[in-house]
N, C-alpha and C positions, 0 to 999 in steps of 0.2 A: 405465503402466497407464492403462486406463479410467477416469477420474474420472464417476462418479455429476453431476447438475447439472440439478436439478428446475427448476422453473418458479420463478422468485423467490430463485434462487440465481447472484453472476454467476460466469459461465461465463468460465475461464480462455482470456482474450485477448493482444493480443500486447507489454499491458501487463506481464501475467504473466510470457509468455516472454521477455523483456527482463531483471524483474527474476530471472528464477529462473537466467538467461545471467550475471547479476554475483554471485550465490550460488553458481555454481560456480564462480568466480573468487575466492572468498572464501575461507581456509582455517579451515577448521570442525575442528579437533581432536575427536575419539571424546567424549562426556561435555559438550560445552561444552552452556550455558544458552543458548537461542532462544525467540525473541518472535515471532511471526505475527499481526500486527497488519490487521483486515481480513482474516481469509483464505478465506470465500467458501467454496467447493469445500474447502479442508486442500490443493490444489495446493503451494504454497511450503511449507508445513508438512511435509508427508512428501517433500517432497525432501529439509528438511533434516535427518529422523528421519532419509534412510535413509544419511546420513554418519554415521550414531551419535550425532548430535545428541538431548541432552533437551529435546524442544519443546512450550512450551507456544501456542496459540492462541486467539486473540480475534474475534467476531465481535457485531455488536448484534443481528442475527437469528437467532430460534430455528432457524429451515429450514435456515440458512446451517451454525451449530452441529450438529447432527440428521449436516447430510449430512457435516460434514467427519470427524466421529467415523468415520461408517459406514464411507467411503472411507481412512479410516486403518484401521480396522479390515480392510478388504477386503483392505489392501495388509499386511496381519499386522505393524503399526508402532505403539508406543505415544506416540501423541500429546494432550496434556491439552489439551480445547478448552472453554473456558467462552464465557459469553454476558455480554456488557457494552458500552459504550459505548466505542471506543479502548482507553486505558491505565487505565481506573478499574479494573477489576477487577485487576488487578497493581500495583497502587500497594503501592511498598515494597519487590515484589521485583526483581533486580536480574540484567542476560543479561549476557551473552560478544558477542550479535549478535540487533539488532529490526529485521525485517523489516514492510516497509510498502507495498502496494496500497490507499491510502483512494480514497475518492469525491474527483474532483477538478476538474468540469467544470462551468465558470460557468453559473448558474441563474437562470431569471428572477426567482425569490424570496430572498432570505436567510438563509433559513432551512430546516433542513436536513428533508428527507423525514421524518414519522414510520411511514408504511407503503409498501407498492408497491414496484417494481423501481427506482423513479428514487433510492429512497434508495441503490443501488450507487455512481451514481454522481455524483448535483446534491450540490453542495458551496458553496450560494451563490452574490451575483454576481461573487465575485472567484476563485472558486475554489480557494481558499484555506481552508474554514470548517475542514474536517477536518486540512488539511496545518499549520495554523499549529498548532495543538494540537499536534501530533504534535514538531512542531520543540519547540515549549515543554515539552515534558512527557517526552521520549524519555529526554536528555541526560542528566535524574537516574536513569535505570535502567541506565545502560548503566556497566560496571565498566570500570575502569581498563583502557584498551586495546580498549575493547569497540567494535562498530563498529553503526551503522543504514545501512540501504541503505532505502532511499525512492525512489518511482517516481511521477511524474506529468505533470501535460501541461506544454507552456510557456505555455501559456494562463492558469497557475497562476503563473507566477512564482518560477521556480528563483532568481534573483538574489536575490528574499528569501529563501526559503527557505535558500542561502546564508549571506546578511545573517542571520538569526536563529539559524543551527545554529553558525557562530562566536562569533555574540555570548553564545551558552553556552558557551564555552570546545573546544568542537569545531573539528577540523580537518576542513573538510567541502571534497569537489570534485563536480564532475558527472564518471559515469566511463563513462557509455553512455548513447547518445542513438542515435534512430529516427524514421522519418519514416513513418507508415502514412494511409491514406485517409480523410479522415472518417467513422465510421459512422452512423447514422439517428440517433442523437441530435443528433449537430453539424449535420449536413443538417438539420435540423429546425429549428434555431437560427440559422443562417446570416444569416438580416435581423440579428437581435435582436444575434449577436457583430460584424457589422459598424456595426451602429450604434453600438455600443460601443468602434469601432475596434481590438477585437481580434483582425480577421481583412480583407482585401483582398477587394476582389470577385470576383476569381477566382480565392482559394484553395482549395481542395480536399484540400489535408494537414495533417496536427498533428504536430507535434514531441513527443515521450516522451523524457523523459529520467528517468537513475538518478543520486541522490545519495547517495554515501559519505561517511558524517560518523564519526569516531573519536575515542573520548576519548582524549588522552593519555594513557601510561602515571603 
């Protein structure tokens, strides 16, 4: 379907279709509990309603909440989308499978957007602001067996990311990985990531990767 994706909502990129390529790869049982973490558009969200997935979804923008409802509703699929910050609003309860698109792309500042479009995706200068929470904070919602799939750049730091979704007792690997063009954000920062030696002078691409972290049974 047509996904809805006003102005101040980010529009399902090929972040998205990466992770929503490892959610079908994923075996979602009729009924299981799903987490849509960051979900923007309801894109990953009603995909995995439409396995008979019960999903719930999280966004911190109202606009973002607004459209993903609609767009579930458009698609005739009952998806619960509340508005909150990451996992605070679900603190307690507990999925089968959390899905994660956060903001992931090093920021000249530290600190994360309170308004505008750059809060989809400035996540600090390590890129990491929104992912490390996610790693810290997932692991106690996911039930026995339950698994996160998490998508973001390498410029973020999959090895911690890794390092920290083990060091909860998760069995985590990277299971898809993509190489796409930089868009006008990274073109725009190109001095600022090579001065930070996170990028070569004539790179031109970013690495996407997917992480499958599983709690053991």
């Amino acid at each position: 379907m047509t996904l809805l994706a006003p102005p101040g909502v980010y529009t399902p990129q090929a972040d998205t279709a990466l992770l929503a390529e490892a959610l079908h790869d994923e075996p979602v049982p009729p009924g299981a509990e799903v987490l849509d973490v960051g979900t923007g558009t309801g894109a990953l969200a009603i995909a995995a309603a439409r396995r008979g997935a019960r999903v719930t979804a999280v966004d911190i923008s109202w606009r973002a909440v607004v459209t993903a409802r609609l767009n579930a509703r458009l698609a005739g699929l009952p998806v619960e989308v509340v508005r909150g910050n990451l996992l605070a609003p679900v603190e307690g309860r507990t999925y089968d499978l959390i899905l994660s698109n956060p903001p992931y792309v090093p920021a000249l500042t530290d600190t994360a957007p309170r308004h505008g479009a750059a809060r989809a995706w400035d996540a600090g200068h390590d890129g990491r602001l929104h992912v490390r929470r996610i790693c810290r904070e997932a692991p106690r919602l996911l039930r026995p067996g339950g698994v996160l799939l998490l998508v973001h750049s390498a410029f973020s730091r999959p090895d911690a990311s890794l390092w920290e979704l083990r060091g909860a007792g998760l069995k985590a690997a990277v299971v898809a990985r993509r190489f796409i063009p930089f868009g006008p954000v990274l073109r725009a920062r190109r001095e600022w990531l090579d001065a930070r030696g996170l990028i070569e002078d004539d790179e031109t691409t970013e690495e996407l990767v997917v992480i499958r972290a599983e709690r053991p049974v």
